[in-house]
C-alpha positions as CSV (number, residue, x, y, z in Angstrom):
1,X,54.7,36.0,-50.7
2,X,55.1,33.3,-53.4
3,X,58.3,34.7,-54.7
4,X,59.3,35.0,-51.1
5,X,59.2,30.8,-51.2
6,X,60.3,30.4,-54.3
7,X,63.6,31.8,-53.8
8,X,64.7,29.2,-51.5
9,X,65.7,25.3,-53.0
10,X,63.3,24.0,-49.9
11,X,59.9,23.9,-49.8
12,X,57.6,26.3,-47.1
13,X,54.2,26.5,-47.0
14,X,52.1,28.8,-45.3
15,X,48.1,29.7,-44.4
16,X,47.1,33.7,-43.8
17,X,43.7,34.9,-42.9
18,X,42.8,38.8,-42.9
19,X,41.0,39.4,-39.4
20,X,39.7,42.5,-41.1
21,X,37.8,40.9,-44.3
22,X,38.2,37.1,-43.4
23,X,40.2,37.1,-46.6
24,X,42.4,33.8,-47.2
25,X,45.6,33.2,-49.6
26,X,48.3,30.0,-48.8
27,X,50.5,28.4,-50.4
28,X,50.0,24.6,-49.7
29,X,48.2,25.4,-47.1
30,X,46.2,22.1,-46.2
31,X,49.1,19.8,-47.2
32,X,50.4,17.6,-44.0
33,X,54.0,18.7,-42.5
34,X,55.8,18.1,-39.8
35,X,54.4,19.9,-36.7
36,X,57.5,20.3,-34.5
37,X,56.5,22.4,-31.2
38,X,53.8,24.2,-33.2
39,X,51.6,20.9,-32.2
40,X,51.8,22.2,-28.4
41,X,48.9,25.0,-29.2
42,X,46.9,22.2,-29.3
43,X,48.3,20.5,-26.3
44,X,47.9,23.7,-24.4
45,X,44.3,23.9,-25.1
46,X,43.3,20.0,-24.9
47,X,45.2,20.8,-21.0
48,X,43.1,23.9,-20.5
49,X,40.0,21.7,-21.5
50,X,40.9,19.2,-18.9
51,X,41.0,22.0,-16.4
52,X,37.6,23.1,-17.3
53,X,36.1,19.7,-17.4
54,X,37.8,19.2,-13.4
55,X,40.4,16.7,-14.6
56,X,42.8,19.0,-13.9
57,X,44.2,22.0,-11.8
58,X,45.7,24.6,-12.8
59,X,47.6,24.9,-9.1
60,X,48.4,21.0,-8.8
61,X,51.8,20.2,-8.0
62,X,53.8,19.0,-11.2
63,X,57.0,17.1,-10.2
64,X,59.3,17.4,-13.0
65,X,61.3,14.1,-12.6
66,X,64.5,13.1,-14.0
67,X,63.4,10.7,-16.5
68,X,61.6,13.4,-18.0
69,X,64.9,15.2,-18.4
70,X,66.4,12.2,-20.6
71,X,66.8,12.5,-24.2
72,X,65.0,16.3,-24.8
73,X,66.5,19.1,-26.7
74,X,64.6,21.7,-26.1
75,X,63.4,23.9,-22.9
76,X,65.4,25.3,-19.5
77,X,63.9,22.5,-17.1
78,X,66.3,19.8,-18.5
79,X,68.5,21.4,-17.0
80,X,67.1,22.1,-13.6
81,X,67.6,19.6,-10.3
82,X,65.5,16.9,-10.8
83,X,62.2,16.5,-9.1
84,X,61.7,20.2,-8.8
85,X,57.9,21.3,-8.5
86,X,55.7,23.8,-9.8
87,X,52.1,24.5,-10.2
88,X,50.4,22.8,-13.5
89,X,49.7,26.5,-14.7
90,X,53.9,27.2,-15.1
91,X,54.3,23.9,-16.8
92,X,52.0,25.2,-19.3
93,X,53.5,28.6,-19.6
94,X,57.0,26.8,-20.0
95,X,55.8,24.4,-22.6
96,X,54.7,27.6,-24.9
97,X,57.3,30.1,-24.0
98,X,60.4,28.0,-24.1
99,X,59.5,25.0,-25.9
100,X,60.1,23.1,-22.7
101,X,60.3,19.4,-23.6
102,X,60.4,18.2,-20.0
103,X,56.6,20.5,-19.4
104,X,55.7,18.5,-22.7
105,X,56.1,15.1,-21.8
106,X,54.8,16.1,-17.9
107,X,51.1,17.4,-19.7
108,X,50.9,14.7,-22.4
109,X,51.2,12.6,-19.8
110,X,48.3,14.2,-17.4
111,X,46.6,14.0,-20.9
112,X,46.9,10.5,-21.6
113,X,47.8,8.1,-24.7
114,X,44.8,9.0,-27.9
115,X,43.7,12.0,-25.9
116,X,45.3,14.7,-28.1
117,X,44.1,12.9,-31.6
118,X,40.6,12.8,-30.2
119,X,40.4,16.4,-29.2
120,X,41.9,17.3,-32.7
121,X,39.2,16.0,-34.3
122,X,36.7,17.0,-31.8
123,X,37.6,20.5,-32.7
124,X,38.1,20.3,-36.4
125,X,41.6,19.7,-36.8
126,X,41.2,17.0,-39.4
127,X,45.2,17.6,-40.8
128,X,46.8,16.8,-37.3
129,X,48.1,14.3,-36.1
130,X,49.9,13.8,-32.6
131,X,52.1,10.9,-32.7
132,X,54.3,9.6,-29.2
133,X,55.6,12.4,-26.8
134,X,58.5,13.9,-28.4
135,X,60.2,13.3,-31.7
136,X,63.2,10.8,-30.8
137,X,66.3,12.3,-30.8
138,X,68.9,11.4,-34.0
139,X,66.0,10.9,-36.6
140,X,67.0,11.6,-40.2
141,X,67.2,14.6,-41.8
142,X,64.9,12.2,-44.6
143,X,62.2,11.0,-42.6
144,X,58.9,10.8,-43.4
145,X,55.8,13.0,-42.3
146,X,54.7,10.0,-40.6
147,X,57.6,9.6,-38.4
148,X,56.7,12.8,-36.5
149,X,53.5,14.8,-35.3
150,X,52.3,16.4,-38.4
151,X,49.4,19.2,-39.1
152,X,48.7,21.5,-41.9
153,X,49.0,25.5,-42.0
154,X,44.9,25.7,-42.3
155,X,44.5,23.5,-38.9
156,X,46.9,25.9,-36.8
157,X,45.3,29.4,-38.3
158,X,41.6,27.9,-37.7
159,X,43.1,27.0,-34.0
160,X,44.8,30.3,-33.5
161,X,41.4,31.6,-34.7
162,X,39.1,29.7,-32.5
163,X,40.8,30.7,-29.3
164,X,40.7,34.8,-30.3
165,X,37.1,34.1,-30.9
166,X,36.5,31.9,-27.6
167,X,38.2,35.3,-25.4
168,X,34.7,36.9,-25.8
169,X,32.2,34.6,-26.8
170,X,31.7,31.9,-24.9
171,X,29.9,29.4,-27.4
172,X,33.0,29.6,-29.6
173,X,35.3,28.9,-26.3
174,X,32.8,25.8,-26.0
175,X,33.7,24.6,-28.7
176,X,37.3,24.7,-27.6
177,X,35.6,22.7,-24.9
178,X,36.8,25.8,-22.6
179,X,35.9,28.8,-21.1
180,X,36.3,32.5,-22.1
181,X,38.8,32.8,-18.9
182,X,40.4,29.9,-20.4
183,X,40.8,30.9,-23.9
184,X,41.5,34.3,-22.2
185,X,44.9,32.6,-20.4
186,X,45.9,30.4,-23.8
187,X,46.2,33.2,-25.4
188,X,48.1,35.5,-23.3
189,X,50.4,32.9,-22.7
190,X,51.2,32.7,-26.5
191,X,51.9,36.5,-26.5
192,X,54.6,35.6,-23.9
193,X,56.2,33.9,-26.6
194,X,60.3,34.1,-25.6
195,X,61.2,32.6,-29.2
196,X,60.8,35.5,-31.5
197,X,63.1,34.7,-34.4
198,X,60.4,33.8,-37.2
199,X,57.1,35.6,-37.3
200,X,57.8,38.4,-35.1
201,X,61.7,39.0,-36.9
202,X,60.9,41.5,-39.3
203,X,58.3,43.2,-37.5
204,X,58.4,46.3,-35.8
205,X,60.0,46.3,-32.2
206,X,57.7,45.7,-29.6
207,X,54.5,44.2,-32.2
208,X,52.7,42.0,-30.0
209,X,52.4,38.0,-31.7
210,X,50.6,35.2,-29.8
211,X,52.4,32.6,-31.6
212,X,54.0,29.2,-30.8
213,X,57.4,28.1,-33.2
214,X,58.9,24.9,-33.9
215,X,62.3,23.5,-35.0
216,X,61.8,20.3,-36.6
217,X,64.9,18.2,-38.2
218,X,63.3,18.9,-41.5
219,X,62.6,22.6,-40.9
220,X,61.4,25.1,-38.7
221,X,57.7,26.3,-38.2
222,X,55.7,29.0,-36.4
223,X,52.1,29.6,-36.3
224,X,50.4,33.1,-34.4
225,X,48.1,35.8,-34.3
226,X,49.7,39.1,-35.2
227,X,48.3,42.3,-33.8
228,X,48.4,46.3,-34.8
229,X,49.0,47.7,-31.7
230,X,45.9,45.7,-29.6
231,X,44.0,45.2,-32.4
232,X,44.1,41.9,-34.3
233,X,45.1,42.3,-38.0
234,X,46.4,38.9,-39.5
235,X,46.6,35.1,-38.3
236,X,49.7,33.5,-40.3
237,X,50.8,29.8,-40.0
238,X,54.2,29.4,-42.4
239,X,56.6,26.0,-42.4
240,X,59.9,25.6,-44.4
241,X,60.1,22.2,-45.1
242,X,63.2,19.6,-46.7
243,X,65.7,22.5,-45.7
244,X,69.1,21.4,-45.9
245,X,71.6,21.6,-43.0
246,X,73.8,24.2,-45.2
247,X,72.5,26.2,-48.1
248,X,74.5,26.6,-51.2
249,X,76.0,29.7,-50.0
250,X,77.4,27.6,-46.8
251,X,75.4,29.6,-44.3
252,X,73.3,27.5,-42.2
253,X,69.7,26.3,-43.1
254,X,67.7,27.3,-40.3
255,X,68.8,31.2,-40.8
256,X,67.0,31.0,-44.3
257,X,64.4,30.0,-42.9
258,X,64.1,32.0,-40.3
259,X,64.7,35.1,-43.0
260,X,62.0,33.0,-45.5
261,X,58.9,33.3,-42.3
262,X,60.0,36.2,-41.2
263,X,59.9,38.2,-44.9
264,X,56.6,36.6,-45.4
265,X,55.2,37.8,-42.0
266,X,56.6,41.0,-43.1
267,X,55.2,41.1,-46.5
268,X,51.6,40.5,-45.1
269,X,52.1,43.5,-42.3
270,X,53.1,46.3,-45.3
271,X,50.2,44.7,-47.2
272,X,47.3,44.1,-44.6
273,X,48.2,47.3,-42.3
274,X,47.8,49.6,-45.1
């Protein structure tokens, strides 16, 4: 997996976790990066912990508004006429499955300004950090971590791994401060996951991933729970980082590191599956 990374002039880091032995290997794996839309597992989960503390409903009315549609580059609902409404459940699903912006702002919002840093850390993510609604549009290719939401590959596995956990047992879903139904939802929702062109690439048609990417202007991220058939077998978080707009063989940046997560998601099936 190292010589993987090390073929590419950018950095990427990544965080793996056997779900058969609890083995570990990563490659920078605690070091801070930009977070992208692999941050919104966390939103997803600090939403379904408002739900289960009776903050919030799951079928409330959500009226996507058109100020919400300024200024985002990612999702379906930008698109949509304005001050459409759908339950809070389908924001959710949208804010996973597509990467919706608009479904971002409309949660974080519900959420309130602090609340995701303070459920971070409630929960043990002590590399993340959630800064404003969505990156602004036009930043640099060169800005800094702090500019942006950042985490680390570590915080997204032990995430991914608290919500499998929190499915079944419902002390580790407490600590999620959520249900087992809860967890239960979270996680199919990340199995609906409609962006597949990172962890799952490589993979054999039809493998089942909860995961949740991101494309970030310094790279592009993904973070999920890949399963043999129903069975769990590996949790992976992986992030190419400083990846230039064209490599030196003029093809475009993001497709190496699409190829880069995808060859390392790859490498641990064939070596993991057995």
């Amino acid at each position: 997996m190292d010589a993987i990374c090390e073929e590419q002039p950018f950095k990427t880091r990544y965080f793996l976790r056997d779900l058969r032995t609890g083995q570990e290997i990563d490659r920078e794996g605690s070091v801070e990066t930009p977070s992208a839309s692999v941050r919104k597992i966390s939103i997803m989960m600090a939403a379904l912990a408002a739900v289960h503390a009776g903050k919030l409903r799951l079928d409330q009315p959500v009226t996507l508004e058109a100020r919400l549609q300024k200024d985002v580059a990612s999702g379906t609902y930008r698109y949509m006429t304005p001050d459409c409404v759908i339950p809070f459940r389908d924001v959710l699903v949208n804010m996973i499955i597509t990467s919706d912006n608009v479904c971002t702002q409309a949660v974080l919002e519900r959420l309130g300004p602090g609340a995701m840093d303070e459920y971070c850390q409630a929960i043990g993510m002590v590399g993340t950090r959630h800064r404003g609604l969505i990156p602004p549009l036009g930043i640099g290719w060169d800005h800094p971590v702090e500019a942006t939401a950042s985490t680390t590959q570590a915080d997204q596995v032990n995430l991914l791994h608290a919500i499998l956990r929190g499915t079944e047992d419902e002390a580790a879903a407490a600590r999620l401060h959520c249900s087992t139904e809860l967890c239960q939802l979270g996680l199919q929702i990340l199995t609906w996951q409609l962006l597949r062109n990172l962890i799952p690439n490589l993979l054999p048609f039809g493998t089942k991933v909860a995961h949740k990417t991101g494309r970030g202007r310094r790279g592009r991220m993904d973070a999920g729970i890949v399963y043999d058939g129903d069975r769990p077998l590996f949790i992976l978080a992986a992030a190419t980082d400083w990846v230039p707009d064209t490599m030196p063989d003029g093809l475009p940046g993001f497709a190496a590191s699409f190829s880069t997560i995808g060859r390392i998601a790859r490498a641990a099936w064939e070596e993991l599956r057995g």
